[in-house]
C-alpha positions as CSV (number, residue, x, y, z in Angstrom):
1,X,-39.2,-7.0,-20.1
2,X,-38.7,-5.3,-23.4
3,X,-37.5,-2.5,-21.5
4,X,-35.2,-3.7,-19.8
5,X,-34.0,-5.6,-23.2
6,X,-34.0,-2.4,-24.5
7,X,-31.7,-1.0,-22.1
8,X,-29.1,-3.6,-22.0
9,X,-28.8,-3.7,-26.2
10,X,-25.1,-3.5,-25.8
11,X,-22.7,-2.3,-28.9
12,X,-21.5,-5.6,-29.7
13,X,-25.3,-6.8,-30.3
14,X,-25.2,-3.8,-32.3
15,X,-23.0,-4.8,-34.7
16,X,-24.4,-8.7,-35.0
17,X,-25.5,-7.7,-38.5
18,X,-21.8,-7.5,-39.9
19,X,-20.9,-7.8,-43.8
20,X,-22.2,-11.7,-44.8
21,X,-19.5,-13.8,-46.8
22,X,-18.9,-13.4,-50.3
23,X,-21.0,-16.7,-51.0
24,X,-23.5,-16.8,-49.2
25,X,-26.8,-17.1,-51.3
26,X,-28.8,-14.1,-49.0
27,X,-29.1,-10.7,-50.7
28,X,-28.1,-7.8,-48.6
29,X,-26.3,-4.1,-49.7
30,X,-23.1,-3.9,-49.4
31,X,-21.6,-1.6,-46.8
32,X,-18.6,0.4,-48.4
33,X,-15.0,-0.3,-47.4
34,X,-14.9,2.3,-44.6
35,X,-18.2,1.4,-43.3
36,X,-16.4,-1.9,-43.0
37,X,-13.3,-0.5,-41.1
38,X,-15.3,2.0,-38.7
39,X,-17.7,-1.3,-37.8
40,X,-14.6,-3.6,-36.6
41,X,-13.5,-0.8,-34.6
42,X,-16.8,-0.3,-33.1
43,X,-17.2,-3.8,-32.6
44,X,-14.2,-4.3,-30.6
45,X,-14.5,-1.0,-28.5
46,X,-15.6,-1.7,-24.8
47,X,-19.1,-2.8,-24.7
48,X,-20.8,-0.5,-21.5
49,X,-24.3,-0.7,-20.5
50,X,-26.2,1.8,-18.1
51,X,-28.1,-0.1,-15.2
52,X,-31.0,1.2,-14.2
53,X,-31.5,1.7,-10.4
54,X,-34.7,1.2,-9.0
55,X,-36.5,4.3,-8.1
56,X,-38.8,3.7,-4.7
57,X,-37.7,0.4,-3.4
58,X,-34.9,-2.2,-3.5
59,X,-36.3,-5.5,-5.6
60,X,-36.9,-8.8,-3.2
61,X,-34.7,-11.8,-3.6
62,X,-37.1,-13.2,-6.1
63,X,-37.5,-10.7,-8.4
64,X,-33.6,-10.2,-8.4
65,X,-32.7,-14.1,-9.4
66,X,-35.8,-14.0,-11.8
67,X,-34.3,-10.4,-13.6
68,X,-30.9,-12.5,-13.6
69,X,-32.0,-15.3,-15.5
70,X,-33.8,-13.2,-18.0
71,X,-31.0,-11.3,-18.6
72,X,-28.6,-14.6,-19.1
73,X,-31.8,-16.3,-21.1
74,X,-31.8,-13.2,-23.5
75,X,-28.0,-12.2,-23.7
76,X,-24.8,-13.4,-23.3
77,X,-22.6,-12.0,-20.1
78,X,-20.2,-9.5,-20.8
79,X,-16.6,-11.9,-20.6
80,X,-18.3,-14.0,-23.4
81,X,-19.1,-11.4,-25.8
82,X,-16.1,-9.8,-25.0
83,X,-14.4,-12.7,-25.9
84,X,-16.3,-13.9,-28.8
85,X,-15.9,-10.0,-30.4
86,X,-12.2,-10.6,-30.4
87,X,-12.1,-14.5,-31.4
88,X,-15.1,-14.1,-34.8
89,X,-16.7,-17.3,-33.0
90,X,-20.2,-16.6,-31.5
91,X,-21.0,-17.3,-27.4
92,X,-22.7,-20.4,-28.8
93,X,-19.6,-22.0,-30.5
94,X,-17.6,-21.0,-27.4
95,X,-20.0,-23.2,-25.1
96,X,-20.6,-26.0,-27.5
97,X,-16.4,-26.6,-28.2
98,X,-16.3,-26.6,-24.2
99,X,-13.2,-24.3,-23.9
100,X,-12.8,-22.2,-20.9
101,X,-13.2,-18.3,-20.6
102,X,-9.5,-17.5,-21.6
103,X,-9.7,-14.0,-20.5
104,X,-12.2,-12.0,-18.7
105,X,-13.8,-8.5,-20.1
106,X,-11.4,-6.5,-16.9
107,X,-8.3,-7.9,-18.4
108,X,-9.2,-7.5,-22.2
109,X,-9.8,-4.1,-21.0
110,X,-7.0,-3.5,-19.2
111,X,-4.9,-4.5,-22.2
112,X,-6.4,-2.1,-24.7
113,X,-6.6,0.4,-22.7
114,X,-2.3,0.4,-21.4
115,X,-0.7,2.1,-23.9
116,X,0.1,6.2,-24.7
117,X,-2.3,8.0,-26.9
118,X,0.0,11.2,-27.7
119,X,-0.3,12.0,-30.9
120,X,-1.6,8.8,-31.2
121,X,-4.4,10.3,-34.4
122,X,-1.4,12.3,-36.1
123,X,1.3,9.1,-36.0
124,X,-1.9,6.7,-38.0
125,X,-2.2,9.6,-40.5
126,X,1.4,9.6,-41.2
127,X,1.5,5.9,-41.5
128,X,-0.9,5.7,-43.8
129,X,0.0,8.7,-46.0
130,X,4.1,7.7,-46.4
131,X,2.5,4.4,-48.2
132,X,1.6,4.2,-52.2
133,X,-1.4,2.1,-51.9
134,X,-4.9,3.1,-53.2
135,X,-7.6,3.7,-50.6
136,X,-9.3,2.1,-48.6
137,X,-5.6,-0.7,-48.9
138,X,-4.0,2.4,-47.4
139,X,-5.8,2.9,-44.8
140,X,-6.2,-0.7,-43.9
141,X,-2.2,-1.1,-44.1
142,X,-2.2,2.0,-41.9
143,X,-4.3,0.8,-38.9
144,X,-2.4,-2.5,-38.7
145,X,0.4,-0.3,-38.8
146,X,-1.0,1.6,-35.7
147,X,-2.6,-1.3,-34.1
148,X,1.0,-3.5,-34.1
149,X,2.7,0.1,-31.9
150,X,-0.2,-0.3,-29.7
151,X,-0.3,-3.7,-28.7
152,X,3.4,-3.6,-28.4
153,X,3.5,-0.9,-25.8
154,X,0.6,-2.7,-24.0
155,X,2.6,-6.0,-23.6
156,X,5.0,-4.2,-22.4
157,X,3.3,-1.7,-19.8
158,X,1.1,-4.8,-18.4
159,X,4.0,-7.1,-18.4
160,X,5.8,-4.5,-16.3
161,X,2.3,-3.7,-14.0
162,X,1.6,-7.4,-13.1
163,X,4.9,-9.3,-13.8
164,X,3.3,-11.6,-16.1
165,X,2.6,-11.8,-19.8
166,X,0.0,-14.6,-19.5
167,X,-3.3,-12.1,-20.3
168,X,-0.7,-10.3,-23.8
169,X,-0.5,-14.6,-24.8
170,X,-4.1,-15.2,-25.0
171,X,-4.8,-11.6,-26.7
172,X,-2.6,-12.7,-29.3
173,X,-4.4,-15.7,-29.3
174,X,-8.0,-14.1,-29.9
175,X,-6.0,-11.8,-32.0
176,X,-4.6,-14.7,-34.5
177,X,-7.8,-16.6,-34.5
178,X,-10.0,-13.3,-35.1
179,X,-8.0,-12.7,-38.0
180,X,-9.5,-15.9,-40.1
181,X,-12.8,-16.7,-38.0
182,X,-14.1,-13.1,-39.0
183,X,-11.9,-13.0,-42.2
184,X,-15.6,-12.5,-44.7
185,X,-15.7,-9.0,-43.1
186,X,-13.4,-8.0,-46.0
187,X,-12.8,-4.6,-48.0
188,X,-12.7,-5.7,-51.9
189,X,-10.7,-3.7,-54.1
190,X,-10.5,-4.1,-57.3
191,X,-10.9,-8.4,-58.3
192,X,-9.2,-8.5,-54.4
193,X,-10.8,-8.7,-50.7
194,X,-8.9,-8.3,-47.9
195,X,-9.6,-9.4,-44.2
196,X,-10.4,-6.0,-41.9
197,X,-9.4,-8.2,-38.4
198,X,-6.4,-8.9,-40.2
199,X,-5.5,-5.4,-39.4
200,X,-5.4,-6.5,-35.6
201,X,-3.8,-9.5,-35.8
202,X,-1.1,-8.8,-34.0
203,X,0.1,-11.9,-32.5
204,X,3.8,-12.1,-34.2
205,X,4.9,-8.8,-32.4
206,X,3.3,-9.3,-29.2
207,X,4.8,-12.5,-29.1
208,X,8.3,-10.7,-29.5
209,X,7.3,-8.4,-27.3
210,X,6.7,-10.8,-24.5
211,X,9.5,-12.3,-25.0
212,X,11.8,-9.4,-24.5
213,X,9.2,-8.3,-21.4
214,X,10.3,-11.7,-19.6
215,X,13.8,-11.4,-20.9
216,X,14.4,-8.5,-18.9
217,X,12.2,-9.8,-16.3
218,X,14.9,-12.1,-15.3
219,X,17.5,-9.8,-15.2
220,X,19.1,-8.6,-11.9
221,X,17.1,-6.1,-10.7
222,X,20.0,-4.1,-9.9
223,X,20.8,-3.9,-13.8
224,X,18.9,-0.3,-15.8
225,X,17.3,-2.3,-18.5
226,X,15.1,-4.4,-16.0
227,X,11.4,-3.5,-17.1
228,X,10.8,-2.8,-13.8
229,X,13.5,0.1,-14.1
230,X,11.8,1.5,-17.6
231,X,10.1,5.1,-17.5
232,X,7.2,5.0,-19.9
233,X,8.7,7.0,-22.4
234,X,11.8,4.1,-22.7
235,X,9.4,2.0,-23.2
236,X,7.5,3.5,-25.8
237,X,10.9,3.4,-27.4
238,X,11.9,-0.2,-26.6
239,X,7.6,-1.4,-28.3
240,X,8.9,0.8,-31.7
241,X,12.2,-0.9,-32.2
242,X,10.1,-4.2,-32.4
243,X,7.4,-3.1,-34.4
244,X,9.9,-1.6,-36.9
245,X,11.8,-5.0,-37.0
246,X,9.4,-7.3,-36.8
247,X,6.3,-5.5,-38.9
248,X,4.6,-7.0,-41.5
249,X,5.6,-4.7,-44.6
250,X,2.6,-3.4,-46.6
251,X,3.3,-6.4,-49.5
252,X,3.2,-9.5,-46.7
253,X,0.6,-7.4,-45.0
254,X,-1.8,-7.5,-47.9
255,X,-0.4,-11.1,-49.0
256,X,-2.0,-12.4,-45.7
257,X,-5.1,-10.3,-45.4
258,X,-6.4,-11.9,-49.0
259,X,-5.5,-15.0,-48.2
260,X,-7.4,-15.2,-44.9
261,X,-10.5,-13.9,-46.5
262,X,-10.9,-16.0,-49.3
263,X,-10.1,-19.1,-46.9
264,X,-12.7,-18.0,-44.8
265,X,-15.4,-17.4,-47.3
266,X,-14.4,-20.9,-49.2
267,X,-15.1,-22.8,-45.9
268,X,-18.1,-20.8,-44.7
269,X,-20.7,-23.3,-45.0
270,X,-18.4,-26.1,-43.5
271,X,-19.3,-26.7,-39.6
272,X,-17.0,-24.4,-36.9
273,X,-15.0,-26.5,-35.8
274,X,-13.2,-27.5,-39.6
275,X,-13.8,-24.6,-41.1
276,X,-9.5,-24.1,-40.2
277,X,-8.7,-27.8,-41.3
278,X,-10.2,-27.7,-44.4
279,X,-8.6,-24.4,-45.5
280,X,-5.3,-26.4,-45.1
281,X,-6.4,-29.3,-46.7
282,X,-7.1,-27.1,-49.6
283,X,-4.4,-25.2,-50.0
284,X,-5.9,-22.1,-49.3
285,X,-3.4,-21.4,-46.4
286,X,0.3,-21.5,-47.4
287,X,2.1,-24.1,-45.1
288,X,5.8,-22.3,-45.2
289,X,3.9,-19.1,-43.7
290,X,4.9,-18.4,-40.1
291,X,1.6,-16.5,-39.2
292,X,-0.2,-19.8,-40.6
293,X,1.6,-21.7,-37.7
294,X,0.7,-19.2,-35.2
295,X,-2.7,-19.2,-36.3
296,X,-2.9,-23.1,-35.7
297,X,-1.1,-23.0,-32.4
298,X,-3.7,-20.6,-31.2
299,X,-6.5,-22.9,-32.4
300,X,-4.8,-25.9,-31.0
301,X,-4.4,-24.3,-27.1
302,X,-8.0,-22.0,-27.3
303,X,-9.9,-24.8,-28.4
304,X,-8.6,-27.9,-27.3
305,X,-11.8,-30.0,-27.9
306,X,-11.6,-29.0,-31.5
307,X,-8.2,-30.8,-32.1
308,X,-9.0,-34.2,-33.5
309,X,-11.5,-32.7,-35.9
310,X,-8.2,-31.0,-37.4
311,X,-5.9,-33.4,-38.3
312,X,-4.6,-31.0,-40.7
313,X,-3.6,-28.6,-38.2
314,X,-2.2,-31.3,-35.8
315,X,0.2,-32.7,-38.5
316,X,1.7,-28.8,-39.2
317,X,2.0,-28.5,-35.5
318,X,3.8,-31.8,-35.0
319,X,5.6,-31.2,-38.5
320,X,7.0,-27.6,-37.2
321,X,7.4,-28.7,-33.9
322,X,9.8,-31.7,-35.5
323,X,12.2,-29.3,-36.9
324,X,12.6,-26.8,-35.0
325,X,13.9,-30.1,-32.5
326,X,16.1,-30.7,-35.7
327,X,17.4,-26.9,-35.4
328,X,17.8,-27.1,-31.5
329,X,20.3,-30.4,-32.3
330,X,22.1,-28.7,-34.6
């Protein structure tokens, strides 16, 4: 049993023992800032496991059901952890809130994985270098950059695949709720601390992005900008005109990566589901800010069950939802 345990430690179990908030009262040594970095990416990198195959004989009926309920008993399936890697909530709050699997591991794979990697090293170096900021701020700034041109093309290229952007929604989903569920895995700098998932929330532009995938969706398909009609170079072209006018610039970027990790490490010890809430409540998230809407929507539609603990978020939702009906009368 412990070799088999052995052989299925996966790399998101790997990285279970992440940066601990800022106040929590356990003493550990800090990782450095780039430690930080290289362990988000790590964490959200395709978890593959080897399986053994048996060497002399096939294993009876019993002895297969009984290996299958060990290995569920000692670790989560794959499309949970996959899931709860993106979203900062553990397998455990995923079951207890009662919310279905929004995506399985095969389509969070095929998302990441549908985009162009030429040059793909040499464009985040020049992203990051053509910005002022001190490193590691820099470097941070710079994979958000890269992360918002990647997500973009992958909308688009499994938009035009499948003819649907239902599995680019829900990543921006995980994305947006990633961003302040895993916000105390923070690089400080200087008095400062700034979310690492915020670098991979991403949400605003793949929303855009899906919106101009089914936009041209529902053209004739006679007409040359269908996405159907796009070579993968056009639309390599089409994900950078978004990112450039929809990006975050590096001032909002940073704005939005403090604020998420000192909301999240004020509400730490609060229970799961209003650890959000209470951050509104307190101020700690700006109202006015657009990505703080987003982040509530995805809340409200990911975990449904969670809704009338937040009455906070509810009453932004409704209050947003009542002028933008305002601006539609108009």
């Amino acid at each position: 049993m412990a070799i088999l345990q052995a052989n299925r430690l996966t790399k998101a179990s790997f990285m279970n023992a992440l940066p601990l908030p800022a106040n929590t009262d356990e003493a550990y040594v800090a990782p450095s800032p780039d430690q930080k970095i290289m362990a988000w990416l790590f964490r959200i990198s395709p978890a593959k496991t080897a399986e053994q195959k048996p060497l002399f004989r096939s294993p009876s009926a019993l002895e297969q059901n009984r290996r299958v309920q060990i290995e569920y008993a000692k670790e989560p399936l794959d499309d949970w952890q996959t899931v709860a890697s993106l979203s900062g909530h553990t397998v455990q709050e995923w079951l207890a809130s009662g919310s279905a699997l929004p995506l399985s591991a095969a389509e969070i794979d095929h998302f990441r994985r549908n985009h162009r990697e030429t040059d793909r090293l040499v464009e985040r170096d020049f992203l990051t270098a053509k910005t002022d900021l001190p490193t590691p701020i820099a470097e941070l700034y710079g994979l958000y950059c890269h992360r918002a041109r990647l997500d973009a093309e992958a909308t688009l290229f499994v938009a035009q695949a499948t003819g649907s952007v239902r599995v680019a929604r829900v990543m921006a989903d995980l994305l947006a709720i990633g961003a302040f569920a895993s916000g105390h895995e923070c690089v400080p700098h200087l008095t400062m601390t700034y979310s690492v998932p915020a670098a991979f929330d991403t949400s605003d532009l793949i929303d855009r992005t899906a919106d101009e995938a089914v936009r041209r969706l529902a053209l004739p398909i006679e007409s040359p900008s269908h996405l159907l009609k796009l070579t993968p170079d056009e639309i390599s072209v089409l994900a950078c005109h978004i990112v450039e006018r929809h990006i975050l610039s590096a001032d909002e970027f940073l704005e939005k990566a403090n604020l998420l990790a000192e909301a999240r490490q004020d509400v730490h010890r609060m229970p799961v589901s209003r650890r959000l809430s209470t951050a509104l409540a307190e101020s700690d998230l700006p109202h006015e800010k657009a990505w703080v809407i987003r982040l509530c929507a995805a809340y409200a539609r990911v975990f449904k069950s969670w809704v009338p603990e937040m009455p906070e978020v509810t009453a932004l939702l409704q209050q947003t939802a009542a002028v933008h009906a305002l601006k539609d009368a108009d």
